[in-house]
N, C-alpha and C positions, 0 to 999 in steps of 0.2 A: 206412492201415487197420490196419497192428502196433499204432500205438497207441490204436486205438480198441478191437482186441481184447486186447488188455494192461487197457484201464481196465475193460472188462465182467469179466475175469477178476478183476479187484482188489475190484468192488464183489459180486461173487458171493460174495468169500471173506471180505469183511467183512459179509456178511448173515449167512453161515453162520456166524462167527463168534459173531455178537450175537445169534443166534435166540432162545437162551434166556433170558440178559439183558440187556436192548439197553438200553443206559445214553445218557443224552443226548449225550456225546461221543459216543457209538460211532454213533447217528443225524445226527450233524452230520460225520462222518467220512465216512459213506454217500452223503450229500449231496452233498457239494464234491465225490468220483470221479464222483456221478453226472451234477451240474454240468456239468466235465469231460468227459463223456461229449455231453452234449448241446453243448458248444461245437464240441466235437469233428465232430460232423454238421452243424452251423454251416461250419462252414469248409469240408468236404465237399459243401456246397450241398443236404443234404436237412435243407431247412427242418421239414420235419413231426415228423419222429424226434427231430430236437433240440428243438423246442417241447417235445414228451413227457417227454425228458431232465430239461429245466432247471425246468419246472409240477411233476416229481417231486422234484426239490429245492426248490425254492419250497416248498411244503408245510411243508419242515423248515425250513428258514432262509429266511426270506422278507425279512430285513432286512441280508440281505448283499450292499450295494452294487454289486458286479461283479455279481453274478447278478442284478439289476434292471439291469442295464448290458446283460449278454447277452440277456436275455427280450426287451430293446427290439430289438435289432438284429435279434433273429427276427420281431418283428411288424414291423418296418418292412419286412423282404423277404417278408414274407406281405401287405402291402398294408393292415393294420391298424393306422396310424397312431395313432388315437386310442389304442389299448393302447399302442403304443411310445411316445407321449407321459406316458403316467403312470409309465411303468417310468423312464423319464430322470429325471421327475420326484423320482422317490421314491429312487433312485440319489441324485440332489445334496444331495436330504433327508438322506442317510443321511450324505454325502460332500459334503462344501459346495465341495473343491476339485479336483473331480472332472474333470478339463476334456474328456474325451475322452465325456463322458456330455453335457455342457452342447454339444457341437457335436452330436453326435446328437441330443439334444434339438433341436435348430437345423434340423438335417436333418428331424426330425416335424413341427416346423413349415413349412417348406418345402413338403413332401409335401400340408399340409393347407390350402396357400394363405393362411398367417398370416405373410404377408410381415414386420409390425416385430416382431413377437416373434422369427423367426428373424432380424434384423439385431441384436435386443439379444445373441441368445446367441452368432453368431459376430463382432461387436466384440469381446466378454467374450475369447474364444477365440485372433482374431487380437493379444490385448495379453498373452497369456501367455509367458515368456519358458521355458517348458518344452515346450509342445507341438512334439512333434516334425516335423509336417509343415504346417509355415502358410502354405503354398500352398491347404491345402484349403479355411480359415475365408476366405482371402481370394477363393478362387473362389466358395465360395457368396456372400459380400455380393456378389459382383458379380452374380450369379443372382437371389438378394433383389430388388434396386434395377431389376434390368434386367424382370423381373417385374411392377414397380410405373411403372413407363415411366421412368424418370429414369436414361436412358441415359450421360448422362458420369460420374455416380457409378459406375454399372456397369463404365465403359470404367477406368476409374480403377484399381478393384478388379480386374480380370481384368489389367489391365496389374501391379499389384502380385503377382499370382499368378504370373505368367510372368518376374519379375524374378529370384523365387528360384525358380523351374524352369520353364527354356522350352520344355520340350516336353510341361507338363500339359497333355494332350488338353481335359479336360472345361473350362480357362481358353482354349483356344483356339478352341473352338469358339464359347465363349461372346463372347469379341474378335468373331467372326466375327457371331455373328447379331446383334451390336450393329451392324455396318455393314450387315446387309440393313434391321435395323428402320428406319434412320435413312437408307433407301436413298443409302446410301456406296458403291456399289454397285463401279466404280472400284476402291477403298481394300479391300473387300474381296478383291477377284482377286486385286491384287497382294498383299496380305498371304497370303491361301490358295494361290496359287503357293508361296511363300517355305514356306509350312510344307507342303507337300504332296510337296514335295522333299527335306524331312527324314524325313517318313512318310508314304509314297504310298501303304498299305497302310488306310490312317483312313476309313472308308467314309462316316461322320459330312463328313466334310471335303470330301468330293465331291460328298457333298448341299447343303453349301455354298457352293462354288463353282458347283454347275449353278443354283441360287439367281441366282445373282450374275448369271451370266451370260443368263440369263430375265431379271433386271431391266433389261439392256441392252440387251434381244432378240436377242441373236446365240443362236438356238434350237441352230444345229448343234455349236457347244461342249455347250452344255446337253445337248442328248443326249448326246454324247461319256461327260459326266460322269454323266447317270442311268446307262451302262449299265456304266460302271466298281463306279458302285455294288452293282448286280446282280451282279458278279461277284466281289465281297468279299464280301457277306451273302450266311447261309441265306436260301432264297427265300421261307420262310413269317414273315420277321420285319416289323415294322414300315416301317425303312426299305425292304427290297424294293416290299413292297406301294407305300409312297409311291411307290418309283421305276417300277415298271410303270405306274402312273395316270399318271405327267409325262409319261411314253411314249408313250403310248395317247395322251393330252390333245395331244402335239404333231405328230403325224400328220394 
């Protein structure tokens, strides 16, 4: 929070500053603190203040690539995909080599169920030899593909995501629901034992496995694992809600 109230300070003293002549520098200097300002509440998780922030600089510089890169990642956590698809868009326009905008862009397509548009932009992404975390372009294609039912593409990608970091949660889980769709059911236990011994704490993973274990009908594991889950998640979240219903359902 220092540095959020540090940038309000900055951008208060460059107003008062330019009140009487406010030069377009000195409006493009306002901008970017306020920018700054709305990332800033971006990362803090209040998405509203930062939308506010960064639509206040937008105004002044609407053609500066990162600030079409931040506007997306606030509409994509407000649920406003279609905005955050134009903002990626207009980011790459701006920034053709932009790679960390062209997987978000991947992610608005994802979000909007545009399956091969999000496999062209995370190929493009997973063939970069600069992005720093290509575990993630390889988890989505595998999300992509597994989406589209062509399950061993999927297994393939999720397997490449877990080759350069094996304990990405969101590639193993994805590993995971590949063996329920393709009722592996078997193949999944044992793989989710294996990883649930390294992070027993993975609430996702026990809804997993009590999955698994439903498919084989041994119900009294399954409960085991609904009620594990219950007691990792807040009770008003989604996974709870699923898990009191398998509860209730298996009684």
């Amino acid at each position: 929070m220092k540095k959020l109230y540090y940038l309000f300070i900055t951008i208060l003293f460059l107003t008062s500053c330019a009140s009487q002549n406010v030069t377009s520098a000195k409006k493009e200097e306002i901008a970017v603190a306020t920018q700054r300002v709305g990332e800033g509440f971006y990362n803090a998780g209040n998405y509203t203040l930062s939308l506010k922030n960064l639509l206040d600089a937008y105004e002044i510089i609407p053609d500066d690539p990162y600030l079409n890169n931040s506007l997306g990642l606030v509409y994509l956590a407000k649920d406003r995909y279609d905005l955050a698809e134009d903002h990626f868009k207009k980011a790459l326009e701006l920034k053709k080599d932009y790679i960390d905008a062209k997987n978000h862009l991947g992610a608005a397509y994802l979000k909007q169920e545009k399956w091969s548009l999000a496999i062209e932009c995370f190929e493009d992404v997973s063939k970069s030899l600069v992005y720093a975390y290509p575990e993630i372009p390889f988890s989505n294609l595998g999300w992509a593909y597994f989406h589209q039912k062509k399950y061993e593409k999927a297994k393939t990608y999720f397997n490449k995501s877990l080759e350069i970091k094996p304990d990405f949660l969101i590639s193993v889980h994805g590993l995971a629901s590949v063996y329920l769709e393709t009722k592996s059911h078997l193949q999944a236990i044992d793989f989710l034992n294996q990883e649930l011994t390294k992070n027993p704490s993975a609430a996702i993973l026990h809804s997993d496995i009590a999955k698994a274990y439903e498919g084989i009908n041994d119900i009294a594991k399954a409960k085991r694992s609904w009620d594990m889950v219950l007691k990792l998640v807040p009770e008003t979240s989604p996974l709870a809600r699923e898990a009191k219903k398998k509860l209730v359902e298996s009684n």
